[in-house]
N, C-alpha and C positions, 0 to 999 in steps of 0.2 A: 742319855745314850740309848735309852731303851727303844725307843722309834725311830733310831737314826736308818735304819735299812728302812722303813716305812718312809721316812722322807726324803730319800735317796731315789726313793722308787716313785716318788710322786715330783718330785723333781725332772728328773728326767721325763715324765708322761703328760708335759702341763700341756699341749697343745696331740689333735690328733695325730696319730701315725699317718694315717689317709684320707685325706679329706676328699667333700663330696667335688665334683666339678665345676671350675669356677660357671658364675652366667654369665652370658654376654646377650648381645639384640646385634639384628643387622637386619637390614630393607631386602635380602636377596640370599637365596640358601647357595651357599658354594658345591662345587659339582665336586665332591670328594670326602670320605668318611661314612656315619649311619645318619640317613634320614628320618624320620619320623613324620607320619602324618596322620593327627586328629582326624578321624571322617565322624559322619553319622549317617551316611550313606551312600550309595553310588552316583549319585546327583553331586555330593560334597567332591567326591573323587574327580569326576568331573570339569567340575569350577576350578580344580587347580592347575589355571593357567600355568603356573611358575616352572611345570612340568613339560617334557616332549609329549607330543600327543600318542610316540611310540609306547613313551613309559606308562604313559597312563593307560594305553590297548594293553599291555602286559597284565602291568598290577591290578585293571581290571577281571583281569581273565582269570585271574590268582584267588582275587578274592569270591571268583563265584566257583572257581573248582572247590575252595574250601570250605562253602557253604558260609560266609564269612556273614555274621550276625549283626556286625555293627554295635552291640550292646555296652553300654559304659561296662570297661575293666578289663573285655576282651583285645587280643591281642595274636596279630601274625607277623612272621619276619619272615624276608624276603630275600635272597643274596645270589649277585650274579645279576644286578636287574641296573641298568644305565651306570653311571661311575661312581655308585656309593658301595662301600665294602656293604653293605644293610641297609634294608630298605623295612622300616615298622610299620603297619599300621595298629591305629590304637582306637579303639570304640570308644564313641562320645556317648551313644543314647542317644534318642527323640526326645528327652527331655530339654526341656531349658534348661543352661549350664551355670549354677551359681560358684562361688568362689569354693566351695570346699570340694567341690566335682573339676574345678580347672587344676586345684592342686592335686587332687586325683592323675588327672590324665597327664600333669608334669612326673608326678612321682612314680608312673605307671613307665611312660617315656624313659626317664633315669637308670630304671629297674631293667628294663627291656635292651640298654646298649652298656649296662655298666661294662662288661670286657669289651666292647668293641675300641680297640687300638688307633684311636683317631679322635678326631671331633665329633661330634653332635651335633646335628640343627635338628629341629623341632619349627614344622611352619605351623604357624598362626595368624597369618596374615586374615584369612577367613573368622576366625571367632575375633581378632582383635576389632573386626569393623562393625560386629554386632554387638558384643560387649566390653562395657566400659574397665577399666583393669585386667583383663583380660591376660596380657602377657604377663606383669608383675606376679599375680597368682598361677598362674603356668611356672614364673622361674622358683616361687618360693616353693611348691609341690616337688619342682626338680631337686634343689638342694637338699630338702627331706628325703625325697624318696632313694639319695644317691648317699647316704648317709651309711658309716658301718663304722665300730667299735674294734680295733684288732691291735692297740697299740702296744697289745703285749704278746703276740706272733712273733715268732722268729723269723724275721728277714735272711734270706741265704745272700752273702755278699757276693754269689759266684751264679745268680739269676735276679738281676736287679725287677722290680719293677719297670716294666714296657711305659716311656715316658708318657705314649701318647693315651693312658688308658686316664691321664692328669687333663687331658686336650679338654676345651670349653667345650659346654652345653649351650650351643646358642639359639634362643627366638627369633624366628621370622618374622615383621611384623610391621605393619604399614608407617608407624613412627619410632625408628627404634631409637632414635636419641630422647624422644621424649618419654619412652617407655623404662632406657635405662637411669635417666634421673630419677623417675619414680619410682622402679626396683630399689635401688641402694639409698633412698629416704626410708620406705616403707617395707619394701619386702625383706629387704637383707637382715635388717638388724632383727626381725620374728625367724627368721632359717634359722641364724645365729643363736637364738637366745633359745633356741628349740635344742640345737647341736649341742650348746651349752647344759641344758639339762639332762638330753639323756647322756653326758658325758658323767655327769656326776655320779648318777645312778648308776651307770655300769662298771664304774671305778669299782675294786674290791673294798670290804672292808678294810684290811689294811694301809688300804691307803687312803680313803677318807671318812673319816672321822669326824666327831664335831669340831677339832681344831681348824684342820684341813678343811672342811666344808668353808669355815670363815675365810681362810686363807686364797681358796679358788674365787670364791664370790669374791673380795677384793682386788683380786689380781682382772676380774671380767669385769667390775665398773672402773680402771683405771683412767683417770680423763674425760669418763663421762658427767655432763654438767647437771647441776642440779638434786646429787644425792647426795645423801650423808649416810654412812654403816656406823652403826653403835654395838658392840660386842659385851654383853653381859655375863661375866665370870663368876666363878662359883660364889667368891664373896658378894658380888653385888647382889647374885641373885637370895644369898643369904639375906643380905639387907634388906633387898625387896618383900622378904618373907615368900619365895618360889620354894615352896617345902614340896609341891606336887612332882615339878621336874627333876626336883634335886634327888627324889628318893627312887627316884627313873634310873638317874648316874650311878648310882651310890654302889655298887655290883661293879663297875669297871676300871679298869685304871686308864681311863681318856674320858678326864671330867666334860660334863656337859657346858653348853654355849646357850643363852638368845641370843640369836642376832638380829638386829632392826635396819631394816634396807626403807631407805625410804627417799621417795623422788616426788618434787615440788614442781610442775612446769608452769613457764610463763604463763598469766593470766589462771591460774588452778584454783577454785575454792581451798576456803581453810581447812574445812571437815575434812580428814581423808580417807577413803576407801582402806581397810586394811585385810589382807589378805594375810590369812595365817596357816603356816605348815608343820604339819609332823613331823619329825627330822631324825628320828630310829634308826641312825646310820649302821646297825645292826641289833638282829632282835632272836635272840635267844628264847625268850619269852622270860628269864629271868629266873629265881627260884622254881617260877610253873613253869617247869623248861617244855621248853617244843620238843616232839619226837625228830630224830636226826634226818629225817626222809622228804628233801626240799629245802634243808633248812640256810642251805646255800642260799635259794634265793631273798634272804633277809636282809642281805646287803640292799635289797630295791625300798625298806620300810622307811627311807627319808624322800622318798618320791614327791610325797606335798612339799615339803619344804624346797627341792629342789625346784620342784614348778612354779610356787610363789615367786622366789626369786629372778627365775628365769622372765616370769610376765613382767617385772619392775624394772629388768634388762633391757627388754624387748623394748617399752613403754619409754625410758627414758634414752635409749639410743638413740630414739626418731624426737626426741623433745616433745612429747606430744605433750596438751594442754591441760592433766593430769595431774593430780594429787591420789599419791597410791604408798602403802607402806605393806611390805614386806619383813614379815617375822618368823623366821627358822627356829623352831625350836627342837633344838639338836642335842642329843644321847644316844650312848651305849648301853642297852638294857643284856646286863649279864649276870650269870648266878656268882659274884664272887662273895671275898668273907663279910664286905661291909654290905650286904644288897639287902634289899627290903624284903618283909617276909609277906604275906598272905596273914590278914588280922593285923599290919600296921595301923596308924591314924594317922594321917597327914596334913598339915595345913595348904591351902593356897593363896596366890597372891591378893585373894580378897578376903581374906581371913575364915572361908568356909571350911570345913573337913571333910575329911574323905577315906574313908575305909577300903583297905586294900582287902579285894574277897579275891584276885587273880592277879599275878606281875604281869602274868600276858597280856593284860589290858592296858596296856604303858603309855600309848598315842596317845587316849582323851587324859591322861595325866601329865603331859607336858604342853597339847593345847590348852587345859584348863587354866595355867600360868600366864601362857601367851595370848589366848583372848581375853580373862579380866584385865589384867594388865592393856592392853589394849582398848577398851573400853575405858576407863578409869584415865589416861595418859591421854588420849586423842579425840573423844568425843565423835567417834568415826562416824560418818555418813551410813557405812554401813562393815560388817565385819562378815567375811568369807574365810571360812576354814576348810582345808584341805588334806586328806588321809587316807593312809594304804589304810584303814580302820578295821574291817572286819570280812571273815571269812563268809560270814551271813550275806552279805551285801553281793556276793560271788554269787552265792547258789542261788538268790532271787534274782538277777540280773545278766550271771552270764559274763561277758568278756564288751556286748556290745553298749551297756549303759552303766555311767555311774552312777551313782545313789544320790539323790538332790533329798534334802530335809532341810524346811524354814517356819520360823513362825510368822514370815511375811506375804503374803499372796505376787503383791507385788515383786518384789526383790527376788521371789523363787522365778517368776515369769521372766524379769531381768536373763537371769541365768539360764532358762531353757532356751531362749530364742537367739543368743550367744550360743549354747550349742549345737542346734539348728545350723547356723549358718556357718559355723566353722568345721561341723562333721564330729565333733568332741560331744555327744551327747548324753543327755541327762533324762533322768525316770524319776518323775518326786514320791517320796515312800510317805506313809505319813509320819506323825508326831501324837502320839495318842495320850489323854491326860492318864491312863492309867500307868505308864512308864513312870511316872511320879512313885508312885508309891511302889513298884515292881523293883526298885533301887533302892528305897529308903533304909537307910542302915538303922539299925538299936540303937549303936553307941557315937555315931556321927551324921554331918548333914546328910550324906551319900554316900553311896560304895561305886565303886568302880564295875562292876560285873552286877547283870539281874541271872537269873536263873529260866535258862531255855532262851527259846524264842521269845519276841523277835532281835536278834544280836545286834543288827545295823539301829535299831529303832533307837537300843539302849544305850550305845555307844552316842546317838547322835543327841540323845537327851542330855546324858551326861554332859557333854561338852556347852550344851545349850543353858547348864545350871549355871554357869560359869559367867553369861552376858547378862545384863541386865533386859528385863522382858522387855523394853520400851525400844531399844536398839534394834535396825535391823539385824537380823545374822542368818547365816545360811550355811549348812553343814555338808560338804562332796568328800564321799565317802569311793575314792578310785580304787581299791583292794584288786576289783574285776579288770581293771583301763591300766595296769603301770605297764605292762611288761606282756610283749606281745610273745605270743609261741610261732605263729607265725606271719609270713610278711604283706603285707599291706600295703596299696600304694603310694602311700607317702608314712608310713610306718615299718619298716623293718623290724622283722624278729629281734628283740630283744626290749630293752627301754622304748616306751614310748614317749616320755615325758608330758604324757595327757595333763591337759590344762592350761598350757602356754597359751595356747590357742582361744580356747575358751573365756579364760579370763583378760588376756589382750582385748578382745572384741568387747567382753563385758564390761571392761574399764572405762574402754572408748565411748562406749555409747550410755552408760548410766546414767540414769532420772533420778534424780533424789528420790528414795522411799520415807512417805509418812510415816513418824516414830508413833507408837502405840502399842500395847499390848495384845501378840497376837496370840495363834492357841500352841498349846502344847502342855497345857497342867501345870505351871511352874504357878 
C-alpha cells in the first residue's frame, strides 16, 4: 500500500501530456499557417522558386533591413508577409550541412513556431537535392526540438489547448513519399526513443524508481521483435554475489533492480556490444549526505541507464543488423537504518572488494556489478559504460563535452567520431597508471573514493578494475551533458537524454576492436 499514490500517479503519466508535432512530407508548401525557410544566403532566397517573386522582394528586403547574417542558429520571423500567419527564416551557415546541423536547423524550426496555431512547413526542397537524408534528419531535429515535459501542469478545463498548436510539422521536399518511408524506418523510432529517455529522466522520484524504471522500459519494447528484458531481484542479485549494488540499495525501501535489455537483429554477430548504465534514480549521496542545495536535481542520476536503454529502443525499433545489450543498473541511494556506512567492505560480482571511503561514490558501485557481470556472461565485443559520475568531470569540461576514458585507442576513436557526427560530443581525459595506487585500499582490493584530484580520472579507473584488461571498455562520464539549463536546438531546457544519439551511431557503425591489454595501470 505504501506506493500505491506513486503508482497512481505514474499510471496516469505513462504517455506525454503534449506531444512534439506529428512529421509529415509533401512535394508543395500549402499557402496557410508558419513557413520556415532554411537559407545560407540571399542567392538561397533567391532560388526559392516555390515563392511569389512579391514574397521574396519582401522577405528580401526584411532580411537586409535586419542585417540578417545568415549564420547557422540565427533566426528572424516575419508576420503579415503573403498568406502565412509566420513567415521563419532560419540560418544554415556557409558550412557544409551534416546530419547533426540539419537536426539543428529542424529543431531550431520547431522551437521557432512551437505557439503558432496552425501548421508548419518547413521547405527543403533545396538542401534535399544536395544532401543525401537530408529531410529524414530535418524531421528527426523537429520532433526533438519540439519536445517539452509538462504532464504534471494543471490543464484549466475552461481554456483547452488551441487544437491547431497539435497541427503537423511538414517537409517540403522533392520526394516526399520516399522521404516519408525512410523517416518512419529510421528517423522515428531515434525521436521516439530520445522522447523516451528524456521522459524517464524528468519523471520525479516518486515516481520512478528502480521498479518503475523496469516497468516503463517494458511497457516501450512491447511488440518489438528481437528482445528479451531479464529483471534481476534482490535475491538473484544475492546469488549472483552483487554485494557492490546491493549495499547501494540497502538505505531505501525501493529495493534495487539489474535490468538486461538485450536485442539480437537478423544476421548480428554473437559477441555483443554492451552498453552499461548508472541507474541512481535518486541520490541523496547516502550516509555522506549531499548538502540540500540542488539536491532536487538527483532525480536526473539514472540518466546512463536511461540512455543505454533508450539506444537498444532506438536500435531494435528499426531491426537494424545489431547485437547490443543494455543494462540498468538501478537504486535508491539513501541515508536509511539498514544503509551502508563509510569503512564498509563489500564484495562484487567477481569476487573483488571494495572499501567504502564515501556512499557518495554509489555509480562506479553498481556499474562495477554490471560490467563484470557482463564481461563474464557475454564475452562482449566491447563494453561501454555510461554515468552522471562526477562533479570533477563538470568543472573540466563544462556543459559542452563528455568525459570519454578507455584503455583502447581504438574503441575510444570508435566513440569520438560517433560524437562528431551526431553533435553529442566527447573530450578523452586520460587513464594514468598512478590512479592504481591513488585508490588502493589497506584492507581491500579498492576503495571507491581517492583523495583530491583527479575525481573523474578515479571514478573512471574504478569502474575499469571491474573489466578484465584484455576486453575493450570505455567509460562516458555525462555529469556536465544530462540536463540542459538552457535551450538548444534540438535540446530543450531540461533532460537531455545525451547519448541516444551517440551510441545509436556508435552501434551502427562499430569495428571490432582488437582484444589486448591496453594502458591504465591495472
Amino acid at each position: 500500500m505504501r506506493y500505491l499514490a506513486a503508482i497512481a500517479l505514474m499510471a496516469s503519466a505513462l504517455t506525454p501530456a503534449v506531444a512534439a508535432r506529428p512529421i509529415a512530407f509533401a512535394d508543395s508548401a500549402p499557402q496557410t499557417g508558419a513557413l520556415v525557410l532554411p537559407l545560407s544566403s540571399a542567392e538561397d532566397l533567391a532560388a526559392q522558386t516555390g515563392l511569389h517573386e512579391a514574397v521574396r522582394g519582401v522577405v528580401g528586403a526584411a532580411l537586409r533591413s535586419a542585417d540578417f547574417d545568415y549564420e547557422a542558429g540565427s533566426s528572424l520571423t516575419l508576420r503579415g508577409i503573403g498568406p502565412w500567419s509566420q513567415l521563419v527564416i532560419v540560418g544554415t551557415g556557409d558550412e557544409a550541412l551534416d546530419a547533426a546541423a540539419l537536426q539543428d536547423i529542424g529543431g531550431k524550426a520547431a522551437a521557432e513556431t512551437a505557439q503558432n496555431d496552425g501548421p508548419v512547413t518547413l521547405v527543403a526542397t533545396h538542401l534535399a537535392r544536395s544532401i543525401d537524408n537530408a529531410a529524414v534528419q530535418l524531421g528527426v531535429g523537429a520532433r526533438l526540438g519540439g519536445y517539452s515535459f509538462d504532464r504534471y501542469k494543471y490543464a484549466d478545463p475552461k481554456d483547452p489547448r488551441p487544437a491547431g498548436l497539435d497541427a503537423p510539422f511538414t517537409i517540403v521536399t522533392g520526394d516526399a513519399a520516399a522521404a516519408e518511408t525512410r523517416f518512419r524506418r529510421e528517423g522515428q523510432p531515434l525521436a521516439e526513443a530520445v522522447t523516451f529517455t528524456r521522459d524517464l529522466i524528468s519523471e520525479p522520484a516518486n515516481v520512478v524508481y528502480p521498479e518503475s524504471f523496469v516497468a516503463r522500459t517494458q511497457e516501450a519494447f512491447q511488440g518489438v521483435g528481437g528482445v528479451t528484458i531479464e529483471v534481476l531481484d534482490v535475491p538473484a542479485m544475492e546469488r549472483l554475489g552483487m554485494g557492490s549494488i546491493l549495499s547501494v540499495g540497502r538505505g531505501s525501501a525501493r529495493p534495487p533492480r539489474m535490468m538486461i535489455v538485450e536485442y539480437k537483429g537478423s544476421g548480428a554477430p554473437a559477441n555483443p556490444i554492451v552498453l552499461a548504465g548508472k541507474g541512481i534514480t535518486f541520490d541523496s549521496g547516502g550516509i555522506s549526505l549531499k548538502p540540500g542545495s540542488g539536491m532536487w536535481e538527483m532525480k536526473t542520476d539514472m540518466s546512463g541507464a536511461a540512455a543505454v536503454v533508450g539506444t537498444v529502443l532506438s536500435l531494435a525499433k528499426r531491426q537494424a543488423p545489431v547485437h547490443v545489450v543494455a543494462i540498468a543498473a538501478l537504486a535508491e541511494n539513501m541515508p536509511g537504518g539498514g544503509a551502508t556506512r563509510p569503512g564498509d567492505v563489500v564484495k562484487a560480482n567477481n569476487g573483488k572488494t571494495i572499501e567504502i571511503i564515501n556512499t557518495d561514490a554509489e555509480g562506479r558501485l553498481v556499474l562495477a556489478d554490471a560490467v563484470a557481470y557482463a564481461d563474464k556472461r557475454y564475452d562482449p565485443a566491447a563494453i561501454v559504460d555510461v554515468a552522471t559520475l562526477t562533479g570533477a568531470v563538470v568543472r573540466a569540461l563544462g556543459s559542452e563535452y563528455a568525459g570519454l576514458f578507455s584503455r583502447h585507442d581504438n574503441l575510444a576513436d570508435q566513440l569520438a567520431a560517433a560524437g562528431q557526427t551526431t553533435g553529442e560530443e566527447l573530450w578523452r581525459l586520460p587513464l594514468h597508471p598512478s590512479y592504481s595506487r591513488d585508490v588502493k585500499s589497506d584492507i581491500a582490493d579498492i576503495k571507491n573514493s581517492g583523495e583530491g584530484a583527479p575525481g573523474a580520472g578515479y571514478g573512471a579507473h574504478f569502474i575499469g578494475f571491474f573489466v578484465e584488461p584484455e576486453t575493450p571498455w570505455a567509460h562516458i562520464d555525462i555529469a556536465g551533458t544530462a540536463w540542459n539549463d538552457a535551450d538548444e536546438p534540438t535540446v530543450p531546457a531540461g533532460a537531455a537524454a545525451y547519448g541516444v544519439r551517440l551510441l545509436d551511431r556508435f552501434v551502427q557503425d562499430f569495428q571490432p576492436v582488437p582484444r589486448g591489454k591496453g594502458q591504465g595501470g591495472y
